[in-house]
Each structure stands twice: as C-alpha cells, then as structure tokens.
C-alpha positions in Angstrom: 174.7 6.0 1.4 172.2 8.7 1.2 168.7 9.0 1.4 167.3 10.4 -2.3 164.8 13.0 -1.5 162.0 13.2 -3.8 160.7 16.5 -5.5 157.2 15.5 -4.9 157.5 15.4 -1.3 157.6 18.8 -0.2 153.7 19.0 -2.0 152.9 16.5 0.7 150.1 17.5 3.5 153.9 18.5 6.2 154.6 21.2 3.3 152.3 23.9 4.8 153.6 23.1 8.3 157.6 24.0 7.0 156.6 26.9 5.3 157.5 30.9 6.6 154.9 32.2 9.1 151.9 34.4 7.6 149.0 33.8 5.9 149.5 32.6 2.3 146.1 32.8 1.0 146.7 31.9 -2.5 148.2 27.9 -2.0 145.4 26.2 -0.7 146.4 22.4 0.1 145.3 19.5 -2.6 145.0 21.6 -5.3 146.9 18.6 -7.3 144.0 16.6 -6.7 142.0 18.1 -9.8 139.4 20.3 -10.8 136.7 17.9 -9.6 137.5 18.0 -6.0 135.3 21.4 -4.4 137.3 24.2 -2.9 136.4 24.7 0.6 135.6 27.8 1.7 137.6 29.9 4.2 136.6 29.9 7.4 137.7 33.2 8.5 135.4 35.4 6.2 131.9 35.6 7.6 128.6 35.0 5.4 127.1 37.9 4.0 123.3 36.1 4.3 124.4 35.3 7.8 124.6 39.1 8.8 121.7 41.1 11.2 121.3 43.6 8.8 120.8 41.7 5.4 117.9 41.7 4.1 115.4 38.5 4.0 115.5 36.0 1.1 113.4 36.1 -1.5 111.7 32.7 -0.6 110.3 34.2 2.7 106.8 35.7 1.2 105.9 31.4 0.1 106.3 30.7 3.5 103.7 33.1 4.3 101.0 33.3 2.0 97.7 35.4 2.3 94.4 33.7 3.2 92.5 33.4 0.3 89.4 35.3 -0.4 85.9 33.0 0.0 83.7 33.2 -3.2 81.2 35.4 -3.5 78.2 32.6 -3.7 79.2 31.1 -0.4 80.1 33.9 1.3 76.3 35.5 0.6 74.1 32.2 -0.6 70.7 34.3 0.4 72.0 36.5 -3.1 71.9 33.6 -5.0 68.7 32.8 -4.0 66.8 35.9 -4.4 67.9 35.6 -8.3 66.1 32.5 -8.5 63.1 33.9 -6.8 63.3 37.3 -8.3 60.0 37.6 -9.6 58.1 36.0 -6.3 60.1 38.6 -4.2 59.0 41.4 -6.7 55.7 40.4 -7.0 55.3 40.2 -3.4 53.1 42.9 -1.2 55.0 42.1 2.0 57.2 39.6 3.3 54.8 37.5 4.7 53.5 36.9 1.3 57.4 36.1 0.1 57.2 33.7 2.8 53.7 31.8 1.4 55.4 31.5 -1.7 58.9 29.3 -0.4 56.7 27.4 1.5 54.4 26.2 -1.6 57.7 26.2 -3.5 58.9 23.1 -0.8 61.1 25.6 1.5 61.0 24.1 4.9 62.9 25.5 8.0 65.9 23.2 7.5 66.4 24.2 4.3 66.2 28.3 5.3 68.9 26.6 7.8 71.2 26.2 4.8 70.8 30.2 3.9 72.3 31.0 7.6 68.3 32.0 8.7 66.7 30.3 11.8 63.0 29.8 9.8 61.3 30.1 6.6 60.0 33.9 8.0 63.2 35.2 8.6 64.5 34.1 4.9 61.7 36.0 3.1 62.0 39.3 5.4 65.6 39.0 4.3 64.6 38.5 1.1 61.9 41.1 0.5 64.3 43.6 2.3 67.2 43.1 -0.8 64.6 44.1 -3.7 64.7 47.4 -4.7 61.5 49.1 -4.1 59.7 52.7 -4.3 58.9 55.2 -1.6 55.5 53.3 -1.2 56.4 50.2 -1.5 59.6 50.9 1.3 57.2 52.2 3.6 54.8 49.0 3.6 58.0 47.1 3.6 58.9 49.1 7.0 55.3 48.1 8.2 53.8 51.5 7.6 50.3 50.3 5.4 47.5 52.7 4.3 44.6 52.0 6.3 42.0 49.7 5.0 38.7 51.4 3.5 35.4 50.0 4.6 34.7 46.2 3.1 32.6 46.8 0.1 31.4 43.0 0.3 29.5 43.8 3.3 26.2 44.5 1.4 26.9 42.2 -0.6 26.7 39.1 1.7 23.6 40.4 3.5 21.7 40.2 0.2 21.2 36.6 0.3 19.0 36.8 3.3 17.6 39.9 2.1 15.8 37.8 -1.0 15.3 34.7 1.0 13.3 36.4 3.6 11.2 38.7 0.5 10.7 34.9 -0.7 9.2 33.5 2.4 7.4 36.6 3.0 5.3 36.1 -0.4 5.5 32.6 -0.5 3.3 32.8 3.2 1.0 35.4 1.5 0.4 34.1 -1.9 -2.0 31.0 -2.8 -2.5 28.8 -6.2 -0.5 30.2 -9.0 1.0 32.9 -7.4 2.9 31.0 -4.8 4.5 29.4 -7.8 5.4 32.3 -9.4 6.8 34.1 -6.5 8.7 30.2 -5.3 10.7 30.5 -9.0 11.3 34.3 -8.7 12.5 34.1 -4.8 15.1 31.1 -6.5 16.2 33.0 -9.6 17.0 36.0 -6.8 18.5 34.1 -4.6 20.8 32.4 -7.1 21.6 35.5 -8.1 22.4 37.2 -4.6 24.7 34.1 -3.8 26.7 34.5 -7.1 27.4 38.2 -6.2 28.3 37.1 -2.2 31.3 35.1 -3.3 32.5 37.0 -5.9 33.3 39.9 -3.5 34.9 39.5 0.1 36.3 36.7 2.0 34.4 34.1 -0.2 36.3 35.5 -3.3 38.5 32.5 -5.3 41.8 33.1 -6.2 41.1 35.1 -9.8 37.8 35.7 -9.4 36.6 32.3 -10.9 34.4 29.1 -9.5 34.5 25.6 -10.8 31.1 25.2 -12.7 30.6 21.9 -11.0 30.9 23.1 -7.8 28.4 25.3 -8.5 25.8 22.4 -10.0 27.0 20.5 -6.8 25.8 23.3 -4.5 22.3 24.0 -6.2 21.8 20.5 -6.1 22.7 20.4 -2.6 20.5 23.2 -1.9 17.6 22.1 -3.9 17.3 18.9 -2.1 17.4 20.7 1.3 14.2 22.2 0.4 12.4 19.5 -1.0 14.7 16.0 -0.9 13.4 15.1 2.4 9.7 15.3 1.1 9.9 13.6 -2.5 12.6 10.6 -0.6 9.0 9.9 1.7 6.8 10.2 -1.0 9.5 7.5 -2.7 9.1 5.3 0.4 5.5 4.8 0.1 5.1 4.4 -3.5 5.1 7.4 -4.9 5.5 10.5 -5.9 1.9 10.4 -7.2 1.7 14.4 -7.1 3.5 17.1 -6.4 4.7 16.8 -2.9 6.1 19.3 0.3 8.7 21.8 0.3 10.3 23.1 2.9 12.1 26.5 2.2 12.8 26.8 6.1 16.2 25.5 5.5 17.2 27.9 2.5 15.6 30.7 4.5 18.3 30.1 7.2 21.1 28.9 5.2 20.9 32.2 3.2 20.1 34.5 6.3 23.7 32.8 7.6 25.5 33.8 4.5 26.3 37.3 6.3 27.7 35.6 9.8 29.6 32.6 7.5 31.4 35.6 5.3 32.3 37.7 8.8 33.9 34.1 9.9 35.9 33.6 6.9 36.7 37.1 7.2 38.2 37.1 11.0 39.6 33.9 9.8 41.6 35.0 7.0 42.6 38.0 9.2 43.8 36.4 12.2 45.9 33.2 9.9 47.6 36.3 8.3 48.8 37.9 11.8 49.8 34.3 13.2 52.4 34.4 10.4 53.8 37.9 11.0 53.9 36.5 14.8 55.0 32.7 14.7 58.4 32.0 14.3 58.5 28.4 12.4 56.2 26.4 9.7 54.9 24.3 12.9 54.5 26.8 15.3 52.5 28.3 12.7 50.2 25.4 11.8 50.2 24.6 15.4 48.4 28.4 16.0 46.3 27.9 12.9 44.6 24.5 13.4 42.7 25.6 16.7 42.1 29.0 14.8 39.9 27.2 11.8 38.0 24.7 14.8 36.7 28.2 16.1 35.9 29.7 12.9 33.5 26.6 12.5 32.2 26.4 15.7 31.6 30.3 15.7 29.7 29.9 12.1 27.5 26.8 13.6 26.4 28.3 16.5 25.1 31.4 14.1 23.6 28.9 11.6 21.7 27.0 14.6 20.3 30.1 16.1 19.1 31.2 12.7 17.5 27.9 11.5 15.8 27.5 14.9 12.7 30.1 14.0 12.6 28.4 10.6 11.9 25.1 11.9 14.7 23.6 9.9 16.2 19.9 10.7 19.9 18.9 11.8 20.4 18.6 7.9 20.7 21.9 7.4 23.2 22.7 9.9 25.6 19.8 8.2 24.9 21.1 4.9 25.6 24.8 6.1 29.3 23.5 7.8 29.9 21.5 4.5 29.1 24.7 2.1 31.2 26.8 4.5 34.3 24.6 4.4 33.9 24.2 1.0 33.9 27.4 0.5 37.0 28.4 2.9 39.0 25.5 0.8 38.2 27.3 -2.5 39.0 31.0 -1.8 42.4 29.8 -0.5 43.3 28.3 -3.5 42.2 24.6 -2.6 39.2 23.9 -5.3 40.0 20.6 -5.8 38.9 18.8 -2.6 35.9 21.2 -2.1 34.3 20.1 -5.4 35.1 16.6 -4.7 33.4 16.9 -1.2 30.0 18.3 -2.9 30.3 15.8 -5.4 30.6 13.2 -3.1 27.6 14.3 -1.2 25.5 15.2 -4.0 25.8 11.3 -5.0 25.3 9.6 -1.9 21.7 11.8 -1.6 21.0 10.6 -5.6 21.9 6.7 -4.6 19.7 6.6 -1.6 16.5 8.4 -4.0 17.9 5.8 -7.0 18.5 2.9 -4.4 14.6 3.3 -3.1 12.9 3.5 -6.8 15.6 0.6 -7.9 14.0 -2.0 -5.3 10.4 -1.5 -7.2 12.0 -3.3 -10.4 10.9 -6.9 -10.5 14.2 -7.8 -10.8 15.2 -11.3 -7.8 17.7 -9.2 -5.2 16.5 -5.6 -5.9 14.2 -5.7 -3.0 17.1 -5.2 -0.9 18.7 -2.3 -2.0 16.6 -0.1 -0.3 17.2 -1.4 3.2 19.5 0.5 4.1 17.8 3.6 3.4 14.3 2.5 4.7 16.3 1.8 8.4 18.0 4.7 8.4 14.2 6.7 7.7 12.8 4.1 10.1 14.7 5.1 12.9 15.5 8.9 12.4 13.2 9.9 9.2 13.8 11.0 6.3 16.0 14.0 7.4 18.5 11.5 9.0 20.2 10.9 5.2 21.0 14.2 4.2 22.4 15.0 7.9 24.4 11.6 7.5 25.9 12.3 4.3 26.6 16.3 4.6 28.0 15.6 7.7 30.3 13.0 6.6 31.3 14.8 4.2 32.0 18.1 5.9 33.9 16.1 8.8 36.1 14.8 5.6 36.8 18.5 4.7 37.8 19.6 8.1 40.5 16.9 8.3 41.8 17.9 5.1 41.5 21.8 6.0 43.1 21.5 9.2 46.2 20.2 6.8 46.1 22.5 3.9 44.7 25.7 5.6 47.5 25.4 8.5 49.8 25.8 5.6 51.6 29.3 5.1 50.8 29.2 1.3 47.4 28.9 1.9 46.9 32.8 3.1 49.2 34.5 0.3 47.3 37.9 -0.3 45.5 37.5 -3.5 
C-alpha cells in the first residue's frame, strides 16, 4: 500500500532545502502564515544609516543643545541698581558723596557683597563712573578738581571776638549809665556777629537754616555764663535784693574762641572727607574717624583754655564752650536733633537748680529740702561748680552720641 503524499507538504520549512540552487529572492519562507506576521529583513543588504558617509540624524542637534544665555539683570545687578538710585548718582559731586548717600540709605558692605563689590566705596565709584556726565563733571570724576578759592568765612568767624573785645574795652572804660548802654550794645553786636559765623563756613547747617530753639537754648546758655553764677549766690543768701555781678570774662573768651572752634570744625570736616576716599570699608572708616573727632575737641579745648585764662573765666566756661562746639558739629552735619536736645537739657537743669533754691523759701512742710542739693554742691565748689556740672554732663552725652553718628559716612556728604 502506498503512502498518499500531501500537496501541502512541499510548503513545509524542507521545501526550500529541495529546491534548485540560486538565490530565489521572491519566496520568502512562512509567507502562508498571514499578513500579520513581520517580514524579516534580508541580511545580505547593508543599512544605509549604518554607512561612514551618511550623514547624521536629525535628532543629533537635541543631544547637544547650546548653553543658554544668563539674563541681563543677573548678569549686571550694579545696572539695576543705578536705576533705583539714578537721581542720588546724578546729583552727586563725586563718588564719595554717592557713597554717603547708600550708607544713609541702609547699604552696608555685605549688601555691596551682593553687587559683586568688596565695600560700600567701591559700589558708588562704580556707580558714579556709569552716569553720563560733561567734560567738567568727567574731569572731577577722574579726580581732576578746580582748586579751592580762599574761605570767605574766615572774617566772618573772627568777628565774634572782634565785638566781644570792643565790648570789654568800653565796658572797662565807661561808668553809671554808659556802662549800661555800651553792656546792651556789645550783646546786640555780638548776637549779631554769632548769627553771621554759622551761617557761613564749617558751622554752616545743612540748607542754611538753625532750629529756633537751639538758638533760645544757646542765648540762654550764654546769658547765664555771664551772670548765672552771680544771681544763683545772691539766691542762696536771700536775695537778689539788687542788681547783682556780671562777669562778661567768660563771653569775652568764648567769642574770642569762635575763630579756633570754626578752624577745628574745618580741619575736621576736611580730614573725615579724605578718610573716606582712603578707607576701604564702613568700619575701617568709623574706626579712622572716631580718634579723628577726640582730637578736634581736644585741639578746640586747649584753644578755649588758653583764651579764657587772661579773662579770668571759671571751668564753666570751658564745658559750656565743648558743649556749644559739639553742638554745633552735630548740626552742620545734618544731626540737629540731639544737639538741641543737649542745650535743652542743660538749659533746664541750670533753671531747676535757680527754681529749686527760691522753691525752698515757700512755707510749704518738705520744701526746705529741695535746695540741698544745690547749696552742697556751692558749699563745696561754689557757685560755678553747677553750670560746669551740667554743661559738662551734657557735652560728655554729645560726644558719645557723635563718636556714633559723626563716624558715619552719611554724615560728611558735601552740602
């Protein structure tokens, strides 16, 4: 019996094998298995992408992208500042004055860290440099500066001591009504030659303008100089029955020391101004500063002692001459406000111990001893002992704050 040979066998996977030698390209084994099974491939042709001189593929310029570009604000952050401070830059006669003005404005050195700038000093050169200027103002930019004419409050601070000693001079020659006349003339002249020393020079305020009370403060201040310590004896003892003593020694030298105290303030205001072009840093700055305003004081002191020593003036006046000067050095750098309290706070304590004395005549039980601490004070030193105890008080108060505020940059921006 034969075997039955099927049709379908010779499309079996042997087929191929049986078949003629050659390539036959076009029968490609399990194509009866359907259109879903994928057609291999042949492995004889090569690739085209696989060839050494195709080209790359398009997704080869993803893999590589270029950097991106950094903003413009963070890239130059000192830009963005100088539009915030435009007009303090603009306004600005140098860069040391650009540098006053960030430090009133809170700028430390840390924060001039955050603008890429080692200090507050090398921000506002920086910043100065990037405003547009003029031929002028470039050259004082580049340090070049006109040279300074002759100080025209040099007269003016010698006229003080100019009236005071025409005062003393007729006040030693005249006798009975005379004297009187030429006492109220010499203080109308000299209250005139004091308003025109500040107004001009180092003694100048910011604008050109004093606090009024300041100025009641200081006559007050001065008044009692030349005749508090006379009317607080008279008080003592009972009186004043009459008109009693002045002493115009101590106005004599305080006004003759106008001229040295405005030459201090002067060399002062001078040499704060260099330490900034030369210090590198808010505390190396204060740091130069601080000793810098002890000397100025010293300096004026010294001055003030030598003058008030033919004048036969008391310690008192050499307190209330450090007092007016500080005073006076807190207001023309833009510090009013603790100056006036300082004169105010001196002017009182000299009316309570006068009020305290007449207060313990009322026949009141307990009023007796409010003037003890007054009479011990004049016991033991005289009556000259209170206003060196208060003036000096007080000025010591202002030197503390001044060695603060005056060893700030701010403090010497050009007016």
């Amino acid at each position: 019996m034969q075997s039955t040979v099927e049709p379908g066998a010779v499309q079996g996977p042997s087929a191929p094998a049986m078949a003629a030698p050659g390539p036959q390209p076009t029968v490609e084994p399990g194509s009866a298995q359907g259109p879903t099974t994928p057609a291999p491939r042949p492995t004889a042709e090569p690739e085209p992408v696989q060839a050494p001189s195709a080209p790359l593929p398009a997704a080869t310029p993803v893999t590589a992208l270029p950097a991106p570009r950094p903003r413009h604000g963070t890239a130059d952050p000192v830009k963005v500042l100088l539009h915030r401070h435009r007009e303090l830059c603009e306004r600005a006669v140098d860069a040391l004055e650009v540098a006053a003005g960030l430090e009133a404005r809170g700028f430390t050195d840390r924060t001039a860290a955050r603008y890429r700038h080692r200090d507050v000093f090398s921000l506002a050169e920086e910043l100065y440099a990037r405003v547009p200027r003029g031929r002028e103002e470039t050259g004082a930019a580049a340090g070049i500066r006109p040279p300074e004419p002759v100080a025209p409050w040099a007269l003016a601070v010698l006229a003080p001591g100019a009236v005071a000693a025409l005062a003393g001079l007729g006040l030693a020659l005249a006798h009975g009504p005379a004297r009187t006349a030429v006492g109220v003339a010499g203080a109308l002249g000299l209250a005139g030659a004091l308003f025109l020393a500040v107004r001009r020079g180092p003694f100048r305020a910011p604008g050109g303008r004093t606090a009024s009370a300041a100025r009641l403060w200081t006559v007050w201040l001065l008044a009692y100089a030349a005749g508090g310590d006379g009317l607080l004896a008279e008080v003592l003892t009972g009186g004043p029955d009459g008109p009693w003593d002045l002493t115009p020694g101590p106005l004599l030298g305080l006004a003759l020391a106008v001229a040295p105290a405005a030459w201090c303030a002067h060399l002062f205001a001078v040499r704060a101004r260099r330490r900034i072009a030369d210090s590198r840093g808010l505390a190396d700055f204060a740091a130069a500063v601080r000793p810098l305003l002890l000397g100025t004081v010293t300096l004026q002191r010294l001055a003030l002692a030598a003058l008030l020593v033919p004048t036969g003036a008391g310690p008192g006046a050499l307190a209330l001459g450090a007092l007016l000067l500080l005073a006076r050095l807190l207001t023309a750098h833009g510090r009013p406000g603790a100056a006036s309290a300082a004169l105010a706070g001196a002017c009182a304590a000299e009316a309570l111990a006068l009020a305290s004395v007449l207060s313990s005549r009322l026949p009141v039980p307990g009023f007796d001893a409010l003037a003890v601490p007054v009479r011990a004070v004049t016991d033991a030193w005289g009556p000259g002992a209170v206003p060196t105890l208060v003036c000096g008080a007080a000025a010591l108060g202002l030197l503390a704050h001044a060695t603060g505020s005056l060893a700030r940059a701010s403090a010497h921006a050009a007016p």
